[in-house]
C-alpha positions, 0 to 999 in steps of 0.5 A: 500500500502507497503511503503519504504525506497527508496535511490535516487542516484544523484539529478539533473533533473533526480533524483528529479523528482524521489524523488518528484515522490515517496515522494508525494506517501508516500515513504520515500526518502534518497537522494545521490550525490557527488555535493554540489551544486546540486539544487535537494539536497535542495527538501524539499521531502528528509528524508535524504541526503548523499554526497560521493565521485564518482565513478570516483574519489574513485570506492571502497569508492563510493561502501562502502557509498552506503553500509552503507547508506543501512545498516542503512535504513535496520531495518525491510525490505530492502531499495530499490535502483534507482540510475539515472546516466549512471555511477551510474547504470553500477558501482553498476550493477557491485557491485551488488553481495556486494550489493544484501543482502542490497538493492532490485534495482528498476534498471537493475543489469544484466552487460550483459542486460546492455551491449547489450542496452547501447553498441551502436554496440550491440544495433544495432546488437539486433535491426537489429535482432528484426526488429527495423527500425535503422539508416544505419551503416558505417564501416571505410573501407566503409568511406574510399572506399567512399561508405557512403552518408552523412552526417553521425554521429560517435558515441563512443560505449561505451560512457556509460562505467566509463573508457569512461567517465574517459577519456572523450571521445567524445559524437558525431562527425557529418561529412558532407563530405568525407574530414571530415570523412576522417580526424576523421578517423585518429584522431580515429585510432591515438587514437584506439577509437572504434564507430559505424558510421551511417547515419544522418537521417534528420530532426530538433530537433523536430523529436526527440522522447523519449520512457520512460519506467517502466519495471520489467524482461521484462514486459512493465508496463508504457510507456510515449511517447513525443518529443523534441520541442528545445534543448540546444545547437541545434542538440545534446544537451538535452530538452529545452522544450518538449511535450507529444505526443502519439504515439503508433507505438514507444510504439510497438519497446518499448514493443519489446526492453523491453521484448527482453531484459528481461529489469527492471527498468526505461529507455528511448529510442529515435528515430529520425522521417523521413518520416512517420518511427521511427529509434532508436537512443540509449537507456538509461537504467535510467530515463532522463532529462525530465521525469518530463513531463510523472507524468502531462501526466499521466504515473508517471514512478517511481511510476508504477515501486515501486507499480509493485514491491509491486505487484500492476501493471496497469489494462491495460499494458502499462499505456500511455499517450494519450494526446497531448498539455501537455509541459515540460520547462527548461526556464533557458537553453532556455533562454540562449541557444536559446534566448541569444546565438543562438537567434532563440527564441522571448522574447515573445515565450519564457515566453509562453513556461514558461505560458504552461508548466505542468512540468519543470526542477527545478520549482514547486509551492509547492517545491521552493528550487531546482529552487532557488538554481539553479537560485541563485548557479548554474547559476551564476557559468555558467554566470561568466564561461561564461564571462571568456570564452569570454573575453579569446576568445576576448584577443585572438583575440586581440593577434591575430591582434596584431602579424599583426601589426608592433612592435610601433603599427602602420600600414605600408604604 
């Protein structure tokens, strides 16, 4: 089997799941973030590490490190480049030109492939047209005419896109009500920000299915089917603790999106269960929070993409999953989301979650860093913001009881 130099870019959940991934496999792995505090940066399966600046913050300079990075690599063949960030793909998808002669992608480089899957109109346009069972859609003048049944969801779409981001755009709006419909609707067109509106189908977090994809031109090579159990926070967060669950009906609207869009790289696409039917949600053309659960459950994503690219793909396409019980845990965020906050998690549920899981966010036995850093660095940053949040929130209300009061602090009879 070939092995490569293979450039990683960011290293949180997403990427160190990557980087343990292909480095276990013999690959030799060059890590890139711009966040000192990282937990993934500290993996112990890393040759090399690089922090640059974001594109954000320096779009040219974020270009010109990941070029000299690659040059360095590029001695006998080129290094190949699996960047695993929204922000990160669609910036060198749109550098690709400079960077073709440096670096093979393991990623979507085609602007145009990129648009249709993460502009959420046009997603819903090329689902509609390969008959992919989507959430009803809403125009503004159907809210205003009052002809949407609610609740209902606004989204932005392009909330992938670097201007979107730069300017901090909304993630999701849920309206219960035409009062509330009616007044995003003003906070929308004072600001001429474009989404697309859609009914909310029902459900909790656990109707919310991923399909995680490893796909070269088109070509479904490894599809991993799960869903989220809990999320943080509730209703439109990320994956607290998640299961494998086969199911062949989304590998099916997978293998469709996949081949209709001529799509390469790793992705996932969520859907939301009601009634026995599957409505997509989005895609997302990188690897996600949770895919960690996909290597436990038998399809090791990164891995079935780098050996499709030496040319060895699997004997029956698309390599699946075909167990059920097999779980993923990020025991931190659960704890604090939904044991501590939201208090709908016993003590008891919580470190069982912890005794089954295969997978996890951060933890593993032989690579112990990432999760001591994340327990020792990050989350007391989280914890101290935390407190000052709400001892901001409780002077405020204390300022507040005061205005009622008269000026020596007494009430009046």
């Amino acid at each position: 089997m070939v092995k490569h130099d293979i450039v990683i870019i960011d290293c949180n959940r997403n990427g160190l799941a990557c980087v343990r991934s292909l480095a276990i496999d013999g690959h030799s792995i060059t890590a890139v973030d711009h966040r000192r505090l990282s937990p993934g940066i500290y993996t112990r399966y890393k040759k090399d590490l690089h922090l640059i600046p974001t594109p954000h913050s320096n779009e040219g300079e974020f270009i010109a490190a990941i070029q000299r990075i690659g040059k360095k690599l590029n001695k006998q063949s080129k290094p190949l480049l699996l960047p695993v960030n929204d922000t990160y793909v669609r910036t060198l998808a749109s550098h690709w030109d400079d960077l073709s002669s440096v670096y093979d992608p393991l990623f979507e480089t085609n602007v145009e492939t990129l648009d249709t899957v993460t502009n959420k109109l046009e997603f819903s346009k090329f689902c509609a047209v390969h008959s992919i069972p989507r959430p009803l859609e809403y125009s503004i003048k159907d809210i205003k005419n009052g002809k949407a049944s609610y609740p209902i969801i606004f989204k932005p779409d392009e909330r992938n896109t670097i201007e979107n981001m730069r300017n901090n755009v909304f993630k999701v709006k849920i309206a219960n009500n035409q009062d509330e419909a009616t007044q995003f609707i003003h906070f929308l067109e004072e600001n001429r920000i474009q989404v697309i509106i859609q009914q909310l189908i029902p459900g909790g977090d656990d109707e919310l299915y991923t399909a995680g994809v490893s796909a070269i031109k088109g070509k479904l090579l490894g599809c991993f089917t799960g869903r989220k159990v809990r999320q943080f926070p509730p209703t439109a967060g990320q994956a607290a603790w998640a299961e494998a669950v086969p199911c062949p009906k989304i590998i099916e609207y997978a293998k469709t999106i996949v081949e209709k869009s001529n799509f390469t790289g790793l992705s996932q696409i969520e859907f939301k269960h009601h009634q026995g039917e599957y409505y997509v949600i989005e895609m997302n053309p990188r690897s996600w929070s949770w895919h960690g659960l996909a290597k436990p459950a038998g399809v090791d994503l990164p891995k079935i993409l780098v050996d499709a690219y030496n040319g060895e793909e699997p004997k029956n396409l698309p390599l699946v999953n075909k167990t059920n019980g097999i779980y993923w845990h990020f025991f931190l965020e659960d704890f604090y989301y939904n044991f501590v906050l939201n208090r709908n998690l016993s003590f008891s549920q919580l470190t069982k979650s912890w005794r089954k899981a295969r997978g996890h966010a951060f933890f593993d036995s032989s690579d112990l860093m990432p999760a001591i850093a994340h327990l020792c660095i990050q989350y007391p940053i989280r914890l101290f913001k935390w407190v000052v949040g709400f001892q901001d929130r409780l002077s405020r209300i204390n300022l507040s009881t005061e205005d009622n009061l008269p000026e020596n602090g007494t009430d009046q009879t």
